[in-house]
N, CA and C atoms as a LAMMPS dump frame, in Angstrom:
ITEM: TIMESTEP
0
ITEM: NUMBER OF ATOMS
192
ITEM: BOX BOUNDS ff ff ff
-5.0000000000000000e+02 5.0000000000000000e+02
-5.0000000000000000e+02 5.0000000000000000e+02
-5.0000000000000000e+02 5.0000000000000000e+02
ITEM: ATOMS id mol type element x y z
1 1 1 N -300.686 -208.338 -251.365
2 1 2 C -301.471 -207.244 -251.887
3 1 3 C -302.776 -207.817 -252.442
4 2 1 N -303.511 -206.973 -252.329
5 2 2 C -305.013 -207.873 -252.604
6 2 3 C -305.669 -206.923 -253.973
7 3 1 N -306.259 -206.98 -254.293
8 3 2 C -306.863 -206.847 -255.52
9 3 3 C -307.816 -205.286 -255.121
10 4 1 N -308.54 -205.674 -254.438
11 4 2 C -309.44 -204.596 -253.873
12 4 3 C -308.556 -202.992 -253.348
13 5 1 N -307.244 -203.169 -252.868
14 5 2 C -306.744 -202.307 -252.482
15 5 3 C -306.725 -201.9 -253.71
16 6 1 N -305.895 -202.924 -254.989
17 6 2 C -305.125 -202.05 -256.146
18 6 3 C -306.39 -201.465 -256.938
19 7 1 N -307.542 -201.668 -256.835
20 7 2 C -308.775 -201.018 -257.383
21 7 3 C -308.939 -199.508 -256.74
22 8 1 N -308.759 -199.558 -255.693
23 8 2 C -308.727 -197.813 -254.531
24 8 3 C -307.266 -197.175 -255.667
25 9 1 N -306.261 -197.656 -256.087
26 9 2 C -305.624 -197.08 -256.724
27 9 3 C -305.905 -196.241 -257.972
28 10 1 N -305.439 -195.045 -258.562
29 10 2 C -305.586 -194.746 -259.807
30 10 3 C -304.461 -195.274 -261.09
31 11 1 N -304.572 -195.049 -262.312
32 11 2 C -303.999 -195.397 -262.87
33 11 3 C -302.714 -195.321 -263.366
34 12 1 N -302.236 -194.134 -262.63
35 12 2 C -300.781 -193.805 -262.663
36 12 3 C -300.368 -194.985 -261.558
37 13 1 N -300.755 -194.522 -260.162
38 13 2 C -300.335 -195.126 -259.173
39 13 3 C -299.986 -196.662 -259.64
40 14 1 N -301.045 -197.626 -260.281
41 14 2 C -300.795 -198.536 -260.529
42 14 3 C -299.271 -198.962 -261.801
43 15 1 N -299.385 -198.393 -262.364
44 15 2 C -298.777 -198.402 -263.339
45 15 3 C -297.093 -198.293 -262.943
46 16 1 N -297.339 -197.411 -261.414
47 16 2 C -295.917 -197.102 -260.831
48 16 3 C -295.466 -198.444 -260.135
49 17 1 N -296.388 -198.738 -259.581
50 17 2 C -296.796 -200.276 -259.069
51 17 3 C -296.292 -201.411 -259.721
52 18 1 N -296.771 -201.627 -260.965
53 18 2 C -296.237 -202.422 -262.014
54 18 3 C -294.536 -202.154 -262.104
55 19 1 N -294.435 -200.92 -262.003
56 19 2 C -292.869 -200.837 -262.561
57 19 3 C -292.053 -201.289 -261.756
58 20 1 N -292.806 -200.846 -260.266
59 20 2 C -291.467 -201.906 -259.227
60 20 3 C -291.957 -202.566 -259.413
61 21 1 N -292.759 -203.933 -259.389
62 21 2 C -292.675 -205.143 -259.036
63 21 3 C -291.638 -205.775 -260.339
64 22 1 N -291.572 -205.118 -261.579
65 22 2 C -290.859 -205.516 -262.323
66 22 3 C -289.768 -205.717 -262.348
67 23 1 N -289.035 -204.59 -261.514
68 23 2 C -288.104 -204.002 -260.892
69 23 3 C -287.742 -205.65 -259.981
70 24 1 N -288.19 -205.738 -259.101
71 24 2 C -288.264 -206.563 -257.785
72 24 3 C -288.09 -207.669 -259.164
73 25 1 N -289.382 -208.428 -259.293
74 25 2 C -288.982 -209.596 -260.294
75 25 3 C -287.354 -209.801 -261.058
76 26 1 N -286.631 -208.683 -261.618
77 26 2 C -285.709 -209.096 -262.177
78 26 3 C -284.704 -208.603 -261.398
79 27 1 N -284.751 -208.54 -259.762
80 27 2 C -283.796 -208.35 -258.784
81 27 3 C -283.856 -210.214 -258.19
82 28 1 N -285.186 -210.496 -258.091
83 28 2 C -285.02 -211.937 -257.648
84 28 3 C -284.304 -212.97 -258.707
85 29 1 N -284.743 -212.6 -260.122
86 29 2 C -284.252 -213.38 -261.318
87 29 3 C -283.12 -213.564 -261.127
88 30 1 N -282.493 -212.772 -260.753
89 30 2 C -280.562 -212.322 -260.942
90 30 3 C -280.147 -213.041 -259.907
91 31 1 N -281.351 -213.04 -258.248
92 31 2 C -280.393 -213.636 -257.175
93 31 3 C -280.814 -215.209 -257.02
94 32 1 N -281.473 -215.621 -258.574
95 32 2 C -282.124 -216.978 -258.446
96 32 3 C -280.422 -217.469 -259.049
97 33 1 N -280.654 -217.033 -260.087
98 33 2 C -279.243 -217.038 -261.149
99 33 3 C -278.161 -216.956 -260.341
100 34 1 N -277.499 -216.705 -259.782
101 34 2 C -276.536 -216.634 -259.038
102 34 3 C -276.746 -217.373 -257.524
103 35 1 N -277.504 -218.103 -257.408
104 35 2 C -277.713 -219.094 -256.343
105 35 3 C -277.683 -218.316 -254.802
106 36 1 N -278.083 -216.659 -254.7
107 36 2 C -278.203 -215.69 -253.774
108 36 3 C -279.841 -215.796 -253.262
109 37 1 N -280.313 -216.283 -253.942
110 37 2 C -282.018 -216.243 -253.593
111 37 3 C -282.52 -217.152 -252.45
112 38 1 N -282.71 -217.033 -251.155
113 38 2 C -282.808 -217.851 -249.863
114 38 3 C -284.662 -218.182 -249.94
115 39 1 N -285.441 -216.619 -250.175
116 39 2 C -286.943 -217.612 -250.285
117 39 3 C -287.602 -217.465 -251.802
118 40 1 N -287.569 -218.826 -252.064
119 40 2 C -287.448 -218.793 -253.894
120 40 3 C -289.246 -218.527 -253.868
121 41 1 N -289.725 -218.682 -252.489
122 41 2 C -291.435 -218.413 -253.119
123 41 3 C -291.462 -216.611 -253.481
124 42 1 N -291.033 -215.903 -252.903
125 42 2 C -290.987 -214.69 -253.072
126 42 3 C -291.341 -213.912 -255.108
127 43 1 N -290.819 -215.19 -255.561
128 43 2 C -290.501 -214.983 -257.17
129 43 3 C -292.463 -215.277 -257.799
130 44 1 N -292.751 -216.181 -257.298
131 44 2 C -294.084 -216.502 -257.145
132 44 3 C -295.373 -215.448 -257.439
133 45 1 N -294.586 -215.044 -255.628
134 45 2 C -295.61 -213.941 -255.084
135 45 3 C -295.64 -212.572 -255.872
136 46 1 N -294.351 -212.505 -256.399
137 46 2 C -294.075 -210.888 -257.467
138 46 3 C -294.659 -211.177 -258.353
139 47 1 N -294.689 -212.561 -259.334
140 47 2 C -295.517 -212.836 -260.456
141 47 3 C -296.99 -212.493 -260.263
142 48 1 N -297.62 -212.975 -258.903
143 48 2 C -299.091 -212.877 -258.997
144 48 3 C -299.274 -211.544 -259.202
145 49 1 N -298.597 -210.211 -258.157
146 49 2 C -298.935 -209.487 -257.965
147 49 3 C -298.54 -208.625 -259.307
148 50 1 N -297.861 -209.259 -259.746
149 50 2 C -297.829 -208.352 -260.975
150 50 3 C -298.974 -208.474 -262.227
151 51 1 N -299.814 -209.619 -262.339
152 51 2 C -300.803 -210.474 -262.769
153 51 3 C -302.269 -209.523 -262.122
154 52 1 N -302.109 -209.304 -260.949
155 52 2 C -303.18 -208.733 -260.313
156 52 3 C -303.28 -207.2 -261.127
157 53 1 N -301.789 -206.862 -260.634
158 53 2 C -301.787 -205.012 -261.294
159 53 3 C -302.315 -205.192 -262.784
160 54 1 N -302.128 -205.813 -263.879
161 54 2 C -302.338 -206.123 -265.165
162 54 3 C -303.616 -206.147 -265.7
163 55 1 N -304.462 -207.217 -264.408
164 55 2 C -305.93 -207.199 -264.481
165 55 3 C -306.968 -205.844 -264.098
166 56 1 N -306.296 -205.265 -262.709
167 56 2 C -307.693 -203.792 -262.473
168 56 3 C -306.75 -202.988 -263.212
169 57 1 N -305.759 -203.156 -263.9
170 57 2 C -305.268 -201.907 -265.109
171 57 3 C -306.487 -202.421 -266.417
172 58 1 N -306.858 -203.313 -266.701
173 58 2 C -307.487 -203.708 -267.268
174 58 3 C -308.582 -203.605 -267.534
175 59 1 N -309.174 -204.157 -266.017
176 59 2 C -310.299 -203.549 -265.848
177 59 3 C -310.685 -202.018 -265.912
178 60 1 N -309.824 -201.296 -265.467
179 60 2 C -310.221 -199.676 -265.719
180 60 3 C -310.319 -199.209 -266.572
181 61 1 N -308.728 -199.629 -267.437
182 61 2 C -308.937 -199.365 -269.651
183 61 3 C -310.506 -199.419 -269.445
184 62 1 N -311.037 -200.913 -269.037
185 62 2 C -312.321 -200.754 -270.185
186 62 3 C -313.649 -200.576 -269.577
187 63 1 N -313.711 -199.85 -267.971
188 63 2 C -314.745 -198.517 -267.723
189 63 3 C -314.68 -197.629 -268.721
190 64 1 N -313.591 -197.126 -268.573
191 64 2 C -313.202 -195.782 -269.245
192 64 3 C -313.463 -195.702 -271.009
């Protein structure tokens, strides 16, 4: 997911955004923990993107 898309988003949308990846993050946590997790970069990639949503939520707070 790239940054520029999550900017075309509004602020609900994002925010819904945030909630799965959170979602997802502590579905990988659980299958790290239990030695079920086959591509451990995946845990990575949810962090950034959750890092990304955080920032143009950020950025918009402070247009607005």
């Amino acid at each position: 997911m790239k940054a520029s898309e999550l900017r075309a988003k509004s602020a609900d949308e994002l925010n819904n955004e945030l909630v799965e990846l959170r979602r997802a993050q502590f579905s990988l946590r659980m299958q790290l923990a239990t030695q079920q997790l086959n591509k451990v970069d995946q845990l990575g990639k949810v962090r950034k993107d959750i890092a990304r949503v955080n920032t143009v939520l950020a950025e918009k707070a402070k247009q607005a």
